[in-house]
Phi, psi and omega in degrees: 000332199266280166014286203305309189297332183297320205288308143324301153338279186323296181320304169326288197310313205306295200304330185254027173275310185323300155002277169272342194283334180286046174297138171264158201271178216251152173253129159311091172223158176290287155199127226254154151233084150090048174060013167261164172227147219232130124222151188295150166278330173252140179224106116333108191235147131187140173094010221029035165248149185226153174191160211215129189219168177242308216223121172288132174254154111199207190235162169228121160198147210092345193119314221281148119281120161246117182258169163194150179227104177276116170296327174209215174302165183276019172264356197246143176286188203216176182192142190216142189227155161228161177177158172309132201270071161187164193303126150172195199216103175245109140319155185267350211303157169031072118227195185267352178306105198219162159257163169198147173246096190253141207284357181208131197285332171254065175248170202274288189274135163306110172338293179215154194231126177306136172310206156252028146259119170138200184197180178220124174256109196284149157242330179182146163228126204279163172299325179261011157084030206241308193224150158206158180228117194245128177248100150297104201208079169240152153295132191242172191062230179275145168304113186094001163314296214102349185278077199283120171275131182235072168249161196190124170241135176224113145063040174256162161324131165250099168261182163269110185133169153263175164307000000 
């Protein structure tokens, strides 16, 4: 009979041990969507609107990057920085190096074009031109808007070429 009860015990312990062990584990998410989860490599702020993208276009030539980032369709806007194509931290003050926003992705002229404040910051462009991760950080229009362009890309898509 003492048997039986140990035997019992065990079984008991064995079973809420089971139990508690089947937790489900908590999920990391960005955003969620309809239970899937999506993050981006560019996060885009300006004007106070944000949009969010994967792949950076551009061409490298000369030393230069001339970039572009479409958030959608050619009705949603784009965005293009140019700046020297290797790691370093460039200002916009005296040189031709810029951000620029246009309110629409096929319009011709830029909405608005960073000042001579700010800078674009290269953090890395992978060796085979594949992935870079770029920090933007301008004032755009007139001197003294306030009107801050913000992007930061990690790891985003390099493709070559345009869109």
């Amino acid at each position: 009979m003492k048997n039986m009860f140990k035997m019992m015990g065990v079984a008991l312990l064995a079973g809420a041990m089971l139990f508690t062990a089947c937790k489900k584990d908590k999920e990391d998410t960005a955003n969620t969507n309809n239970g899937t989860t999506t993050t981006h490599a560019i996060s885009i702020s300006y004007n106070g609107n944000t949009w969010n993208a994967d792949t950076i276009y551009a061409e490298i030539n000369g030393g230069l990057v001339n970039a572009s980032i479409y958030v959608g369709t050619d009705d949603e806007p784009l965005f293009t920085f140019k700046c020297p194509a290797e790691v370093g931290v460039y200002g916009f003050a005296g040189t031709d190096w810029y951000a620029r926003y246009y309110a629409m992705a096929s319009d011709d002229d830029p909405t608005a074009v960073s000042t001579q404040t700010g800078s674009i910051n290269i953090r890395s462009i992978s060796d085979n031109h594949d992935k870079i991760s770029v920090t933007v950080s301008a004032e755009m229009g007139e001197a003294g808007s306030g009107n801050m362009l913000s992007v930061v890309a990690t790891d985003a898509i390099l493709v070559m070429g345009t869109k």
